[in-house]
C-alpha positions in Angstrom: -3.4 -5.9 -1.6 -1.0 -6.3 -3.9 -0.4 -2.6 -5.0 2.0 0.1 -2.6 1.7 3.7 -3.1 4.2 5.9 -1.3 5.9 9.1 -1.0 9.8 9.2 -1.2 12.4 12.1 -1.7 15.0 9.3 -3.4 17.2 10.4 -6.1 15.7 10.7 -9.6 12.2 12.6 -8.6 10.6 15.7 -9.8 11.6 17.6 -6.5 10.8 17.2 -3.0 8.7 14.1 -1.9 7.1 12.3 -4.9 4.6 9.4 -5.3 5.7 6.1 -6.3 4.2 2.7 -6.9 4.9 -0.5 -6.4 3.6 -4.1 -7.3 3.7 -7.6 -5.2 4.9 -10.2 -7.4 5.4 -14.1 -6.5 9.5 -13.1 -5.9 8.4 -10.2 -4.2 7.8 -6.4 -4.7 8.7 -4.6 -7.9 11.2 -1.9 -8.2 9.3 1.6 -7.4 8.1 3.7 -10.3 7.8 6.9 -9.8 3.9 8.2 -11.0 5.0 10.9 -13.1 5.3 14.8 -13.8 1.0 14.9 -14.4 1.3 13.8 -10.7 4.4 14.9 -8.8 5.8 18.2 -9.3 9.2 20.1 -7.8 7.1 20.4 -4.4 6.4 18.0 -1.6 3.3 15.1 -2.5 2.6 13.2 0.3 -0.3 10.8 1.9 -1.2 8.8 -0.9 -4.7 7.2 -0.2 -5.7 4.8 -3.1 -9.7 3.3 -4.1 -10.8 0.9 -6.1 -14.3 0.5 -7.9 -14.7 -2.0 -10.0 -17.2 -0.4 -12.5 -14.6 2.4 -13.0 -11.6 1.8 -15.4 -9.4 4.0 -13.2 -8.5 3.8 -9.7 -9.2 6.9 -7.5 -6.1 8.4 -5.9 -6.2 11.1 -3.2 -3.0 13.0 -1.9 -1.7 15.8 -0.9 0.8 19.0 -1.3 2.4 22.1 -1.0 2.5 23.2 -4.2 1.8 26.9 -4.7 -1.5 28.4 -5.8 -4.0 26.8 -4.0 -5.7 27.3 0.2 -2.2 27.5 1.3 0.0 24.5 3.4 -0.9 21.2 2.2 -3.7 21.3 0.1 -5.7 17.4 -1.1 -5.9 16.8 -4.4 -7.7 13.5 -6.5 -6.8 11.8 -9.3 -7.3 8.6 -11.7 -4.3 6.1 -11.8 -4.5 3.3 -13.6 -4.9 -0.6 -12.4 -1.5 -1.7 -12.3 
């Protein structure tokens, strides 16, 4: 498609691996954006898995991460992200 999720630990992130997007365009693919703080936190997201349905308004996002709190190691989480 024309949509990239992926995790990267390049400068500027939250901490550890975060979750950034990018978009095909007809020059080629826009600069990643990172998904944000309600997303990534100062801990490790990886795995990024990414469904669409068209009679939602939201696209459904599963990942996962280490982040403390939860079943322990990497734990999967889900979450709405918008149509870019």
């Amino acid at each position: 498609g024309d949509l990239l999720v992926f995790a990267s630990d390049r400068p500027g992130g939250y901490g550890g691996y975060d979750l950034y997007y990018s978009k095909k365009t007809v020059s080629g693919w826009s600069e990643p954006v990172n998904l944000g703080p309600q997303i990534n936190s100062v801990h490790d997201e990886y795995r990024p898995v990414v469904s669409s349905y068209p009679e939602f308004a939201n696209q459904l996002m599963i990942f996962s991460s280490n982040r403390p709190g939860e079943m322990g190691g990497f734990d999967l989480y889900f979450v709405g992200i918008p149509k870019f």
